[in-house]
Structure formats: structure tokens, C-alpha cells
PAMARZA-658440 format. One line per field, with one value per residue (C-alpha): residue number from 0; residue in one letter; chain; x negated, y negated, z negated. Coordinates in pm, 1 decimal. Last residue first. Layout:
REM residues N
seq <- c(NUM ...)
type <- c(A ...)
mol <- c(A ...)
px <- c(X ...)
py <- c(Y ...)
pz <- c(Z ...)
REM end
This chain:
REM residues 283
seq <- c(282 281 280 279 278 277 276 275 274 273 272 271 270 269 268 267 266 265 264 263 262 261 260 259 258 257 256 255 254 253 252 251 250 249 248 247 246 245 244 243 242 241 240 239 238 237 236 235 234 233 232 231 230 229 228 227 226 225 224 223 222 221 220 219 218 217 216 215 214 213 212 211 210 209 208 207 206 205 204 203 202 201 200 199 198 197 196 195 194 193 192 191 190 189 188 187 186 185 184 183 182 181 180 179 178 177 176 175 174 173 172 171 170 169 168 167 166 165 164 163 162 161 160 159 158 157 156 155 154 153 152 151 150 149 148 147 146 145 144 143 142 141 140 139 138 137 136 135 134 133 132 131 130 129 128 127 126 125 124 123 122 121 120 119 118 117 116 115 114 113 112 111 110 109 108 107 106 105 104 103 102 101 100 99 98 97 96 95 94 93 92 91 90 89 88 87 86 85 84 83 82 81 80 79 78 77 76 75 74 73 72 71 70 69 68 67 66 65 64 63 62 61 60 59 58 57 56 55 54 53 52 51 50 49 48 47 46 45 44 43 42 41 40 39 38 37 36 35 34 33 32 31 30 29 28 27 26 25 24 23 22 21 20 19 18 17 16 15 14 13 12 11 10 9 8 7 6 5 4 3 2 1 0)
type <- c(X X X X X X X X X X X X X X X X X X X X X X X X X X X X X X X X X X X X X X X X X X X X X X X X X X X X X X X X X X X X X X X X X X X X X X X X X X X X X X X X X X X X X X X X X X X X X X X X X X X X X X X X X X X X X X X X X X X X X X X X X X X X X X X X X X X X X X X X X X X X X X X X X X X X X X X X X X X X X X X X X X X X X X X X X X X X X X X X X X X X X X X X X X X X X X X X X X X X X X X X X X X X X X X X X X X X X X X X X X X X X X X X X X X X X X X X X X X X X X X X X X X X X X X X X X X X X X X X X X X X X X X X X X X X X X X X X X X X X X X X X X X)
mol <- c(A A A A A A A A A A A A A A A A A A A A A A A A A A A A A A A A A A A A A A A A A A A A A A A A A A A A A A A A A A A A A A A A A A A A A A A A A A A A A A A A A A A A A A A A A A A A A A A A A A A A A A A A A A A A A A A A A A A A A A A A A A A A A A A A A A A A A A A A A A A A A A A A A A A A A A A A A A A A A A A A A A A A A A A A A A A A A A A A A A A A A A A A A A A A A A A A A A A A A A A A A A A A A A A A A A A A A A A A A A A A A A A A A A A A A A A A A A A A A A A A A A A A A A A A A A A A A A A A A A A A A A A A A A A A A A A A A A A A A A A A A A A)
px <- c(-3843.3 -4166.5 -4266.1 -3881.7 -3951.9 -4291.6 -4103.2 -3846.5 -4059.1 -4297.4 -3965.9 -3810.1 -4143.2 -4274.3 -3859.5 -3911.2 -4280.9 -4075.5 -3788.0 -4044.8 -4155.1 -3840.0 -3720.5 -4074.2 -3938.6 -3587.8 -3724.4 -3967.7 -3706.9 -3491.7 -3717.0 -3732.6 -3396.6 -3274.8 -3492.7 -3360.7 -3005.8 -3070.7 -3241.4 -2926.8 -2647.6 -2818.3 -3023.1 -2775.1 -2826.6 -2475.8 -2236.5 -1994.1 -2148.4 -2446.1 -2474.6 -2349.1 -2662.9 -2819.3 -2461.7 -2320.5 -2638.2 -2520.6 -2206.1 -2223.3 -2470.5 -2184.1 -1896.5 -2031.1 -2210.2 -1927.7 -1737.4 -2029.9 -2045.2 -1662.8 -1791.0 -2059.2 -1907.9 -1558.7 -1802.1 -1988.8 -1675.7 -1684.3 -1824.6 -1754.9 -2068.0 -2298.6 -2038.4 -1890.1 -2219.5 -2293.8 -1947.4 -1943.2 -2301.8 -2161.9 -1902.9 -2179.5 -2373.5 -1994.2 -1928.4 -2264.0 -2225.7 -1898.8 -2039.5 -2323.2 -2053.7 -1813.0 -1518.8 -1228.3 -998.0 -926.3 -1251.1 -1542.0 -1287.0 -1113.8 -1434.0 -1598.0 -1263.0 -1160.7 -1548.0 -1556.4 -1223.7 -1375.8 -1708.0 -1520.1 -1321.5 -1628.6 -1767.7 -1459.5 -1407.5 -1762.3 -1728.3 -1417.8 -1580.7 -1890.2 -1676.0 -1548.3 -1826.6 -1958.2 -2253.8 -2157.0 -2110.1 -2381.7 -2137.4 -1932.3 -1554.8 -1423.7 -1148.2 -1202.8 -857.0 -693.2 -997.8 -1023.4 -694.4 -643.3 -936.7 -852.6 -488.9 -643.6 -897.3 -635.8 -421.1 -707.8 -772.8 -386.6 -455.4 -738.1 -529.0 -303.9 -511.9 -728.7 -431.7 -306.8 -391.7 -356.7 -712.1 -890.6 -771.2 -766.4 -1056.0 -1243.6 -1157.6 -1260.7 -1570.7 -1694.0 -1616.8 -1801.6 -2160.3 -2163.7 -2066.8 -2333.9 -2591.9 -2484.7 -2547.6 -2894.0 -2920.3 -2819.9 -3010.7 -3297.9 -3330.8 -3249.7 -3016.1 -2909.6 -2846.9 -2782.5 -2484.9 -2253.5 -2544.7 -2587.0 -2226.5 -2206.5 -2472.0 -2320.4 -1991.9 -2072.1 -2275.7 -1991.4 -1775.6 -2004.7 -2065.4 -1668.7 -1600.1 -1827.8 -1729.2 -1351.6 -1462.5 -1654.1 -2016.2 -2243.0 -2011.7 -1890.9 -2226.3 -2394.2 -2051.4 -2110.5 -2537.7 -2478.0 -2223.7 -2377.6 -2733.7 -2539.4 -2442.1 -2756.0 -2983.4 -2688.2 -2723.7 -3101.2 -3146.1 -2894.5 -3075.2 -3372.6 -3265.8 -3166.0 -2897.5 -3016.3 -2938.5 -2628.7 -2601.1 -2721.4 -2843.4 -2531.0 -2369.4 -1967.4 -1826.4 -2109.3 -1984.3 -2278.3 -2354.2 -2754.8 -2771.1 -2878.7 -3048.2 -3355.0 -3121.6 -3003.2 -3358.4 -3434.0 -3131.9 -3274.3 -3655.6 -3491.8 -3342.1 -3582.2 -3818.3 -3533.1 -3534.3 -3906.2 -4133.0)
py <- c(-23790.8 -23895.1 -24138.8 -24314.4 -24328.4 -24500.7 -24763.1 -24814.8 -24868.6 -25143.1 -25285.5 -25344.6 -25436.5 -25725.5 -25801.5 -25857.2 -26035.2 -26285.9 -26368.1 -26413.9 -26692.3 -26809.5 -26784.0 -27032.7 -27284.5 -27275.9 -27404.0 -27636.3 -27788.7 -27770.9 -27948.3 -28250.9 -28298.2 -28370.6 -28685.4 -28785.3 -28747.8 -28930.8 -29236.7 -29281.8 -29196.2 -29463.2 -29426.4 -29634.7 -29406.2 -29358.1 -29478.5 -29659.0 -29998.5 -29820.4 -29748.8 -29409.5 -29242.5 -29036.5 -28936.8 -28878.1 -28626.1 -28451.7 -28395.7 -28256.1 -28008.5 -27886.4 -27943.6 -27717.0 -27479.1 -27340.3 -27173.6 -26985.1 -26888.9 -26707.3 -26605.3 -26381.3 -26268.0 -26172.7 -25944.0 -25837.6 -25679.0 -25801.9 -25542.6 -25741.7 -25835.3 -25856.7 -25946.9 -26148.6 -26373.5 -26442.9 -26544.4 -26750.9 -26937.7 -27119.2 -27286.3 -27441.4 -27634.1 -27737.2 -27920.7 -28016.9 -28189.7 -28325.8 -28512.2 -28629.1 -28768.1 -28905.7 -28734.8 -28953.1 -28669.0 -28847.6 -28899.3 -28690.6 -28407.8 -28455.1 -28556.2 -28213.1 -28009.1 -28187.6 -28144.8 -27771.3 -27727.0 -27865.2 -27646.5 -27380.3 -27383.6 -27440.3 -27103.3 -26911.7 -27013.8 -26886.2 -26575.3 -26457.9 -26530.4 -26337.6 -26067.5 -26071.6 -26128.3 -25799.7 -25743.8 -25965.4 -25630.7 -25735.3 -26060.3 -25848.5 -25923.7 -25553.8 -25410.6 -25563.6 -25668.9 -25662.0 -25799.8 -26146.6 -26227.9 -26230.5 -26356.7 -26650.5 -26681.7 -26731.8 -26994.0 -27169.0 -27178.5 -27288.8 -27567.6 -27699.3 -27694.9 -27891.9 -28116.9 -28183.6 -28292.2 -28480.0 -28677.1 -28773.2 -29129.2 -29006.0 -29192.9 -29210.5 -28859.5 -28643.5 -28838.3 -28687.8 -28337.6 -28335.0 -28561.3 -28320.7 -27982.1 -28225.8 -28291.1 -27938.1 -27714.2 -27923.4 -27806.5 -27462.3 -27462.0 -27569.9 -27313.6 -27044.5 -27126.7 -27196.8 -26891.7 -26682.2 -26432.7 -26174.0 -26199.3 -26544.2 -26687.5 -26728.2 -26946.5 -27139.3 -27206.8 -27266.0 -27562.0 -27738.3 -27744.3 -27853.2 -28145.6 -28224.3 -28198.5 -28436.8 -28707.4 -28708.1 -28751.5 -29050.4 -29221.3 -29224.2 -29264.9 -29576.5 -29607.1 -29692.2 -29635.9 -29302.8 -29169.7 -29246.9 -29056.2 -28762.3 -28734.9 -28767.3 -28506.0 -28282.5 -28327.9 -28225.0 -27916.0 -27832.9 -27849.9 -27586.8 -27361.0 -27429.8 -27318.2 -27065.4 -26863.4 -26910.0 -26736.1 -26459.7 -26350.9 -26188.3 -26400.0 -26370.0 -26248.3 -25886.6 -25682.7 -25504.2 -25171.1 -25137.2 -25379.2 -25379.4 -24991.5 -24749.8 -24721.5 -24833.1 -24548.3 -24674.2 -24402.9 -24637.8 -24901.4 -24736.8 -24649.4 -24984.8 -25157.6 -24916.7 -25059.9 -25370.8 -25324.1 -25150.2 -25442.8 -25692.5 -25448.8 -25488.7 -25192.6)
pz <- c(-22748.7 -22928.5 -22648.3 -22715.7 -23126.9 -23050.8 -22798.2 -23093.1 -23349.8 -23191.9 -23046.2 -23428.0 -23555.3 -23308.0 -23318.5 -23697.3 -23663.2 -23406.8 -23696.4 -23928.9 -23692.4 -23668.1 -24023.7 -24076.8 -23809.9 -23938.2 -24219.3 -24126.0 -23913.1 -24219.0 -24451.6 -24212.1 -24079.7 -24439.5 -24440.3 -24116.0 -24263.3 -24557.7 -24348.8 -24134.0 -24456.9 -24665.5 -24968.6 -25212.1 -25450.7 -25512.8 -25747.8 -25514.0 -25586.9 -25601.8 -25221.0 -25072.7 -24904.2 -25168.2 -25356.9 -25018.5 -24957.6 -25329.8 -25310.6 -24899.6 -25017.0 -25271.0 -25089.6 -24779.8 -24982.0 -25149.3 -24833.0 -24785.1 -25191.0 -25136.8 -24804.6 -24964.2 -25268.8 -25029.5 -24837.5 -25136.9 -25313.4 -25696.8 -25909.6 -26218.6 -26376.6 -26052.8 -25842.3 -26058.9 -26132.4 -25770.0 -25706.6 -25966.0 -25922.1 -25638.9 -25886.1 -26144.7 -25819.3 -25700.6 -26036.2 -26021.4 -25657.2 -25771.9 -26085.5 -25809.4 -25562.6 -25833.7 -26037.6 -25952.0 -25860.0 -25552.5 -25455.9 -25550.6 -25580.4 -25274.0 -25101.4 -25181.4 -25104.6 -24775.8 -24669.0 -24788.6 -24576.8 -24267.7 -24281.1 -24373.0 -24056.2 -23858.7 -24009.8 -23969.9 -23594.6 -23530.7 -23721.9 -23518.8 -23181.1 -23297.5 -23377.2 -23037.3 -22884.8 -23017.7 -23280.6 -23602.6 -23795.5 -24065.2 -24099.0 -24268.5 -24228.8 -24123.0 -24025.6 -23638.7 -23506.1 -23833.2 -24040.4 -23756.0 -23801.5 -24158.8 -24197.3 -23940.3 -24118.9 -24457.6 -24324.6 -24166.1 -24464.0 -24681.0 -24406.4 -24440.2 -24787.8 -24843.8 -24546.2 -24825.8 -25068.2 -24903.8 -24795.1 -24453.2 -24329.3 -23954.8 -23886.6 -24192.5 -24350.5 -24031.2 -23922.3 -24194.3 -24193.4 -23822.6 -23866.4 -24132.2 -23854.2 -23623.6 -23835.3 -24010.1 -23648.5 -23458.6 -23747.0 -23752.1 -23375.8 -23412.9 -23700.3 -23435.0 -23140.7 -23318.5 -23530.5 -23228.4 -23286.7 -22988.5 -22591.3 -22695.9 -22428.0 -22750.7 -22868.5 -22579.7 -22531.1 -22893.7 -22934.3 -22596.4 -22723.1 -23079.5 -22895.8 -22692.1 -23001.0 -23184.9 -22898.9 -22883.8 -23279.5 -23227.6 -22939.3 -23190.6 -23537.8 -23405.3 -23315.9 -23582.0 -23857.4 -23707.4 -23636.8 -24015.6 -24189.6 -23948.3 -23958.0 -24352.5 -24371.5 -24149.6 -24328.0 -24653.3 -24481.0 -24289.7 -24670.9 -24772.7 -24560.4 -24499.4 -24895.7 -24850.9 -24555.4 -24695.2 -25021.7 -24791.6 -24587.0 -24253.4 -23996.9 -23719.6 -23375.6 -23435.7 -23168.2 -22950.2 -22970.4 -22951.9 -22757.2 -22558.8 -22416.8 -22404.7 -22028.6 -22051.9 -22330.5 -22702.3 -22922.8 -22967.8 -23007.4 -23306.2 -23435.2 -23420.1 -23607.1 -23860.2 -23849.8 -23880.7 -24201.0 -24360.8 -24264.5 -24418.2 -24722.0 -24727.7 -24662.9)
REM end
């Protein structure tokens, strides 16, 4: 048996134990995905797909119509997947994918619009970030997304995840343009740094929580890097792609994706309520 298989079988035998009056706070099926080299491939795949789908939006229709069709969007995707009894493939990337295209409009109309500098609002985000951990290990002591099983947790994560997305978005264009670097030197840059986290926790012991959010926060500059570098015409060092047909060549791979972690995601719960109904006739 798989770890993910171990895993469920697990989550089984503690809803096999569950009692109809057990507080929700404190039992619940997970909200989040396992973390696999799926998960990081559409990760990163959704961020440069926000990027694209954000910088394509606000050309076509104005920063302004824009940054309101994402937030409605945003809304929408996290109503329904707060509503999620548990994780849905779907749901979730779906949301993801809202969360990529407004938390990149955020950071960007921040530096269009009030004409404050990437490197400010890079810090403004790390702040927020801080403060959000902060917040979120005092009420819970604990920032595993394994725990993602209350709302309240789920609250947490969700205001962690857009804030990365608007920090990695300060960070990738900071570096791509203020520092001068370019969108592909960026992208490497950002390819090298995602390795880090990977590397110290396998040299240095580093805690697996931080590992984990240490590479989240990565993935944002780094997909980002590289779709700019396929849209952005040459005059800017790009491939001169465009952000419309980048973005509907992203879509592709990650509706295949999400469409194979979905139908894992089925053989899981096949296993998880095969177990449990056999561990309730034994009792």
C-alpha cells in the first residue's frame, strides 16, 4: 500500500470511530490535497496561468471591469469550496485558479494604479503573510495543511494561499523588473530557489511545515517567470506568445490534471468507505 493508500485507510479508521455528536471543530475529512508531484506540477502550471489569465483580462477590459470579474469569480470559487463537505479536486483547483488570476491583479493594481513600488508592496505582503501565520499558529498550533479539517483552519489556509499568491507576483515582477533580470532569468532564478527548501530539509532537518510553505510561496514567481516570458513580445524579451493564447495553453495540461487527481481522488474515497463499512460490521 501507497503512502497516499496508508493515508486514507487512516483517515478511515478515524471516521470509523466518528459519533454523529463529535464536535466539527474537531473531526472533519480533509479540505486540502495530498502533496505530491502532481500537486506541484498543477501548482505551478495554475500560477503561470493566473498571471497570464490577469495580465490578458486587464488589457482587454480595463484594470478596473477586470479586477471585478476576478473577485466575483474568487467569490464564487470559495463559497463553493468552503461549502465542500470535503476536497473535491475540482472544487479546489478551480478555486486555486480564481485565487492565481485576482491575488496577481491585486499586486498589480497596487503598482499600476497607486504607483507604489514592487518593492515596497514585497514587503507589505511579507508582513501580511507573517501576521496570518502568526495568527493562524496561535489559534490552531499548528500550520499543516494535513490539519485542514475545521472551517477555521480552512479559513486560515485560504487567506494564506491568496496572500502568497500576491507576494509571489510582487517578488517575480520585482525581480524581472526592477532588478533588471528578465522573465526567463527570473524563472531560473526561482527554478534554483524551490530546490532550497527541498535540499535543507533533507540535509539540514528543516521542519516540513516551513519546507512546504517555503516552496508554496516559490511557485508563484516561478510559474509566473516563465508564462510572462511566453506571452511578453520580444521587444520585452519574451516569446512574444501572448498572454490570451498562453493562458489557453496552460488550461490544457491542468484540466487533464486535475482530471487524473480526480479520478484518483474517487479510487481513494472507493478505499476509505470500503474500509470503514468493513471496520463498522466487525464492531
Amino acid at each position: 500500500m501507497d503512502q497516499s493508500m496508508a493515508e486514507s485507510a487512516a483517515e478511515a479508521e478515524a471516521h470509523a470511530h466518528h459519533r454523529p455528536g463529535d464536535a466539527p471543530e474537531h473531526v472533519g475529512w480533509s479540505k486540502v490535497p495530498q502533496v505530491t508531484a502532481v500537486f506541484w506540477i498543477v501548482k505551478v502550471l495554475t500560477t503561470g496561468m493566473g498571471e497570464t489569465a490577469s495580465d490578458y483580462l486587464g488589457r482587454s477590459l480595463g484594470p478596473i471591469p477586470a479586477g471585478g470579474l476576478g473577485f466575483v469569480g474568487l467569490v464564487v470559487a470559495l463559497v463553493l469550496q468552503l461549502r465542500s463537505a470535503r476536497y473535491q479536486p475540482w472544487t479546489y483547483w478551480s478555486a486555486i485558479v480564481m485565487v492565481s488570476v485576482f491575488g496577481t491583479m491585486v499586486a498589480d493594481v497596487i503598482h499600476v494604479i497607486a504607483g507604489i513600488p514592487y518593492t515596497v508592496s514585497t514587503v507589505v505582503f511579507t508582513l501580511a503573510l507573517g501576521g496570518v501565520f502568526v495568527a493562524w499558529y496561535s489559534s490552531e498550533r499548528t500550520l499543516s495543511i494535513h490539519a485542514i479539517r475545521t472551517r477555521r483552519r480552512e479559513t486560515f489556509y485560504w487567506a494564506t494561499v491568496l496572500i502568497t499568491f500576491a507576494l509571489g507576483t510582487a517578488v517575480g515582477d520585482l525581480t524581472a523588473g526592477t532588478l533588471g533580470l528578465g522573465y526567463f532569468t527570473s524563472g531560473c532564478l526561482f527554478t534554483v530557489l524551490i530546490a532550497v527548501p527541498a535540499l535543507s530539509r533533507s540535509v539540514f532537518g528543516l521542519n516540513s511545515v516551513a519546507a512546504f510553505w517555503w516552496a508554496y510561496i516559490l511557485t508563484r514567481p516561478l510559474g509566473a517567470s516563465f508564462a510572462d516570458w511566453m506571452g511578453v513580445p520580444a521587444a520585452r524579451h519574451g516569446l512574444g506568445w501572448g498572454t490570451g493564447p498562453v493562458t489557453l495553453a496552460l488550461i490544457v495540461p491542468i484540466a487533464v490534471l486535475v482530471g487524473y487527481l480526480a479520478a484518483r481522488h474517487n479510487k481513494r474515497n472507493d478505499l476509505i468507505e470500503n474500509f470503514a463499512s468493513t471496520r463498522h460490521r466487525q464492531a
